[in-house]
C-alpha positions in Angstrom: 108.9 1.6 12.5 108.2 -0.3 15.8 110.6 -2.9 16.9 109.7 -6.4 16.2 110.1 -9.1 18.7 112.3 -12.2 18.2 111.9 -15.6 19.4 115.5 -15.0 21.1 115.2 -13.8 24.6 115.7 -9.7 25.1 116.3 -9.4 21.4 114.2 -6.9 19.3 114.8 -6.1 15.7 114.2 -2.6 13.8 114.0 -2.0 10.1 116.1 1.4 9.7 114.8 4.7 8.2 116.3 8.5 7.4 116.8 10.0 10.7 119.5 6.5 11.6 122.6 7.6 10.3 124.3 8.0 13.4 123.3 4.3 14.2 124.4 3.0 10.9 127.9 5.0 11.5 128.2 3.6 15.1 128.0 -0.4 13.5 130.4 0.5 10.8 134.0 -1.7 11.0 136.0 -0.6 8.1 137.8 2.9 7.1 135.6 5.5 5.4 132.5 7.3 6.2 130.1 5.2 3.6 127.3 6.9 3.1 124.5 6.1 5.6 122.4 9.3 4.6 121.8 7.7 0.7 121.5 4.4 1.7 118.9 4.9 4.0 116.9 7.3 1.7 116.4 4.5 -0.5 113.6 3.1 -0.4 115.4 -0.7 -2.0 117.6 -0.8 0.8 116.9 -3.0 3.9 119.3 -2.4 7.1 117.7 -4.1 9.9 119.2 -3.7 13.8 118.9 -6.3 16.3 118.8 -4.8 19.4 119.6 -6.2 23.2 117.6 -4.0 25.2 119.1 -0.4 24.0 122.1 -1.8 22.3 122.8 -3.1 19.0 124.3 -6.4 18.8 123.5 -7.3 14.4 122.8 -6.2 11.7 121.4 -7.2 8.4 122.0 -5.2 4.7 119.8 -5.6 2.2 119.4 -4.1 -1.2 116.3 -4.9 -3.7 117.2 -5.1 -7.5 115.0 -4.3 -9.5 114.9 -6.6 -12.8 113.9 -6.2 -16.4 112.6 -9.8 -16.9 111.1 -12.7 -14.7 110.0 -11.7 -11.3 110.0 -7.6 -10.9 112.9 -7.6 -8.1 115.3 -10.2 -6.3 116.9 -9.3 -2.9 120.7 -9.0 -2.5 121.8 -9.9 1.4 124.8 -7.5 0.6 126.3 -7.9 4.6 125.2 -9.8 7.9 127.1 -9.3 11.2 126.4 -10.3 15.1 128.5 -9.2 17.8 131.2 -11.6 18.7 129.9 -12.1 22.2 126.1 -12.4 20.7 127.2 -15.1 18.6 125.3 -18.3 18.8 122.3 -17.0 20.0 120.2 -17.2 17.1 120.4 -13.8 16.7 121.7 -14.0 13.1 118.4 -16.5 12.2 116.3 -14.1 13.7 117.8 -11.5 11.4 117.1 -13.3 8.3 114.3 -14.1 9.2 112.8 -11.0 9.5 114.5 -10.2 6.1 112.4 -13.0 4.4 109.3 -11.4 6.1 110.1 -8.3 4.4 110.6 -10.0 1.2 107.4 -11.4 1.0 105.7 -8.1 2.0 107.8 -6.5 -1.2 106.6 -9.6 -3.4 110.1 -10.6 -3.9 109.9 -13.9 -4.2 113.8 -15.0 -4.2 116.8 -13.9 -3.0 121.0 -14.4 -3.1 124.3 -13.9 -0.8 127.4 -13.8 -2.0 130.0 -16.2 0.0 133.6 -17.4 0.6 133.0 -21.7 0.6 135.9 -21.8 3.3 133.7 -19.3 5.6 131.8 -22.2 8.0 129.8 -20.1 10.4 128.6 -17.9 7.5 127.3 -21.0 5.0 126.1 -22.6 8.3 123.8 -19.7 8.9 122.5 -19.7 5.1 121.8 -23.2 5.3 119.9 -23.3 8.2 117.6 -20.4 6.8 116.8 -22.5 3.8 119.3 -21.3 1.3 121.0 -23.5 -1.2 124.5 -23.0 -2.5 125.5 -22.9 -6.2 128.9 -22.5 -8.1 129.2 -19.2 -9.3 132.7 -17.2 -10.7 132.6 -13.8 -9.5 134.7 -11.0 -11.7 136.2 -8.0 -9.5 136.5 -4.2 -11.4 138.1 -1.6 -9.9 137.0 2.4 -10.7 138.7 4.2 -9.1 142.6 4.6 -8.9 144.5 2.8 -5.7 
């Protein structure tokens, strides 16, 4: 896919596909090697790249969940992240909303992140793209031994 411009100056964003692994290993900032080869040969998965001329500076992961009553899917924002020194650029806005473009192309009409209240910058960003907060209680499993 071509990149898309953004309304923030030198920025252009890209919707990854197989053949980006190395790119989705390059923005990765935790341990482990993840699995970028799966989670781009899904076709419900959603990893867009903003780009600064040839370098990424955010990101945006997505995942599309299929359901088995009401509207067909709803879209999980699983992780956003902007380079420290990118920050407050818009960059993160354009991100989502090229993510709600998407969306509507899927017909996925509604979507949900999962958030800390105490993290400002992060709810600030939701809230500007049009999000509303609700009270949820989230329940942790683990599988796999520590």
């Amino acid at each position: 896919m071509d990149d898309e411009t953004t309304d923030v100056p030198g920025i252009a964003i890209r919707l990854l596909e197989p053949g980006d692994e190395g790119l989705v290993r390059g923005l990765a900032t935790y341990e482990g090697p993840g699995d970028p080869e799966a989670l781009l040969a899904d076709p419900r998965t959603l990893m867009l790249v903003a780009f600064d001329g040839e370098a990424p500076v955010g990101f945006v992961l997505a995942h599309e969940l299929p359901r088995r009553h009401g509207a067909r899917a709803k879209l999980f924002l699983y992780e956003i992240d902007v380079a420290e020194e990118q920050q407050r650029r818009g960059i993160g806005s354009a991100l989502l909303a090229r993510l709600a473009e998407l969306a509507r192309d899927r017909g996925i009409p509604a979507g949900f992140v999962l958030m800390e209240p105490d993290n400002d910058p992060a709810n600030a960003l939701y809230r500007r793209a049009g999000g509303t907060s609700s009270t949820v209680v989230q329940w942790d499993f683990r599988y796999a031994a520590d």
